[in-house]
C-alpha positions in Angstrom: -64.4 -21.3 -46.1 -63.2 -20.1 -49.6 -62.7 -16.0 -48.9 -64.3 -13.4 -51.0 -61.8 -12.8 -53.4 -62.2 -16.2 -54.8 -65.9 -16.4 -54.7 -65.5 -12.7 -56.7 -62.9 -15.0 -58.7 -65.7 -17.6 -59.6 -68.2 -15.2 -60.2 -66.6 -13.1 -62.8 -64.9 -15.9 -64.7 -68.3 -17.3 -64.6 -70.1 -14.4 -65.7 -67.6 -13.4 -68.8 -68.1 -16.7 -70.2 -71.5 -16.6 -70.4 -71.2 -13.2 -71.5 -69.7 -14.5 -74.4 -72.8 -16.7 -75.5 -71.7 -19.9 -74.0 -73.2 -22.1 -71.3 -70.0 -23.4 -69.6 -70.2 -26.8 -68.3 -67.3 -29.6 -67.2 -68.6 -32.4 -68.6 -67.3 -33.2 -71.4 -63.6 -32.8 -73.2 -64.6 -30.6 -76.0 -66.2 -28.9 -72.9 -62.9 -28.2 -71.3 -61.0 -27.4 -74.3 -63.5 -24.8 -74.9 -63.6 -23.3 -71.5 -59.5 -23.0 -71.7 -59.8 -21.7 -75.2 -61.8 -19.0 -73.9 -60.2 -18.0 -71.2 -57.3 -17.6 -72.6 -58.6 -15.6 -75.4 -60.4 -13.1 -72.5 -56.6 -12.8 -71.2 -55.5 -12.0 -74.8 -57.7 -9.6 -75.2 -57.1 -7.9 -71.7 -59.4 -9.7 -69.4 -57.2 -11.4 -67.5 -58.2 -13.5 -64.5 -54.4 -14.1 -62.9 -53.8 -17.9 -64.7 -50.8 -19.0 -66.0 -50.6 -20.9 -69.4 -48.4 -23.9 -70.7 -48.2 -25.5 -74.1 -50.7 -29.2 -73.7 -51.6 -31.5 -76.8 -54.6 -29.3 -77.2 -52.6 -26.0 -77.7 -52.7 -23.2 -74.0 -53.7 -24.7 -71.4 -54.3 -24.1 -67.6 -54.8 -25.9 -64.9 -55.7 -23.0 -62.9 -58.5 -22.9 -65.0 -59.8 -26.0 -64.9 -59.6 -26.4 -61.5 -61.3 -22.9 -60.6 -64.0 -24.3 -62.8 -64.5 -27.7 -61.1 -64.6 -25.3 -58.3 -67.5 -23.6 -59.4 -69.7 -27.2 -60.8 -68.3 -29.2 -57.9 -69.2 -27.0 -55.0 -72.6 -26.1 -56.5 -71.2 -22.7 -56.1 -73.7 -19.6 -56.3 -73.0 -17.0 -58.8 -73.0 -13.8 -57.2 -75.3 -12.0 -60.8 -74.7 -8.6 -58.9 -70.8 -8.7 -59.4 -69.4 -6.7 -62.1 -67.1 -7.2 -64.7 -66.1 -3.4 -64.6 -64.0 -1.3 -66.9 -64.2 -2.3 -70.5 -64.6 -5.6 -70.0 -67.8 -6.0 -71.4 -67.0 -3.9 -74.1 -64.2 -6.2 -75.0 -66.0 -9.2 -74.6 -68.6 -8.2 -77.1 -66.0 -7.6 -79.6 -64.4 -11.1 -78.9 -68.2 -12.7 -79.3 -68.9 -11.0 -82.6 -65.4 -11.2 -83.9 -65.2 -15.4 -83.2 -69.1 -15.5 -84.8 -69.9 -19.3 -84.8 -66.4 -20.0 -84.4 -67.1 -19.6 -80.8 -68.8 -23.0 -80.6 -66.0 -25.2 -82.7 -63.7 -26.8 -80.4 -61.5 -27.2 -83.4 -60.9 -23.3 -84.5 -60.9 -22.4 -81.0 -57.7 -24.7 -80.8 -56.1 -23.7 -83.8 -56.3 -19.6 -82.9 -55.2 -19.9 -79.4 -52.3 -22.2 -80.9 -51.7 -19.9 -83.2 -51.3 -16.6 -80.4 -49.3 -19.0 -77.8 -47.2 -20.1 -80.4 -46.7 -16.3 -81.7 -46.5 -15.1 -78.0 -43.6 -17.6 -77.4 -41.1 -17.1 -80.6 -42.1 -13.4 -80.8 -43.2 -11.1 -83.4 -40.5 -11.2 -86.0 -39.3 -11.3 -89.5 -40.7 -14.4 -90.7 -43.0 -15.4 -87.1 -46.1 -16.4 -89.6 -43.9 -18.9 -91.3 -42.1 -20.4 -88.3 -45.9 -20.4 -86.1 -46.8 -22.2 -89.2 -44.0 -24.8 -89.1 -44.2 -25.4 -85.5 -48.2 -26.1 -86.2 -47.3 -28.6 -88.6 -45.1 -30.4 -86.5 -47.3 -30.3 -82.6 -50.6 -30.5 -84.7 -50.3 -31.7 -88.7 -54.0 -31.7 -88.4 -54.0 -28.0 -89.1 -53.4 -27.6 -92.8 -50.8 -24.7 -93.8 -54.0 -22.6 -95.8 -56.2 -23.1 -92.8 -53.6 -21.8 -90.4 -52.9 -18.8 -93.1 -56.9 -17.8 -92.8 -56.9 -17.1 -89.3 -53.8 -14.7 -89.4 -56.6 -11.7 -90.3 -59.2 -12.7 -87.1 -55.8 -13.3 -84.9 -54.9 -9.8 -85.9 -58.6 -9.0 -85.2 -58.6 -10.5 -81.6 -55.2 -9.0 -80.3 -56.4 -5.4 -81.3 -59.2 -6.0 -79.0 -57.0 -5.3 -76.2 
């Protein structure tokens, strides 16, 4: 029997996400990526649910995360609806929804600004940390191009004030 905490566990992670305008599902890879994506961004922004993050092909990743959310799908686990988030955390979820706009739903950008924070998170905010975030982006993932990477630097800024 899974104790409380967990299912409380299940339940908000559950909950935030579709607070944010998603339906989370496990089904497919973009599915996934975009659950991880997501999470990580709630822990950016001071939701955090307790999961550690590693650099993966895809950028953050967790596998805390995924497995939590198999969890939930797997199990046919009830959401408990009467749980709150509590604190801000709705607050600052709304600000992360409107912020990402229809970024939200591309696997893609989602990829590139959580790359982008990891990546900042790890070398550390210094003289010159946009230039060598961009260089290590070039080199794990040449997909991002150098003026794409330079847009987001305003709605990373965006997202970590959140907190």
């Amino acid at each position: 029997m899974e104790t409380e905490e967990r299912l409380d566990l299940h339940s908000q992670l559950y909950l935030a996400l579709t607070k944010l305008g998603i339906e989370p599902t496990m089904e497919s890879l973009p599915d996934r990526k975009r659950i991880q994506k997501l999470v990580y961004l709630l822990k950016i922004v001071g939701i955090d649910f307790g999961f550690e993050y590693n650099w993966h092909i895809h950028g953050p990743y967790s596998p805390q995360v995924t497995k939590n959310m198999f969890d939930i799908f797997e199990r046919n686990f009830r959401i408990d609806y009467s749980i709150k988030l509590g604190g801000d955390r709705e607050h600052k979820i709304n600000s992360l929804r409107t912020r990402l706009g229809k970024l939200i739903y591309s696997v893609d950008e989602l990829e590139l600004i959580t790359s982008m924070i990891f990546l900042k998170k790890t070398i550390g905010v210094k003289k010159g940390f946009k230039r060598e975030v961009s260089s290590l982006l070039r080199l794990k993932k040449p997909h991002f191009k150098d003026t794409h990477v330079k847009n987001r630097w305003k709605l990373v800024a965006e997202i970590e004030k959140i907190a």
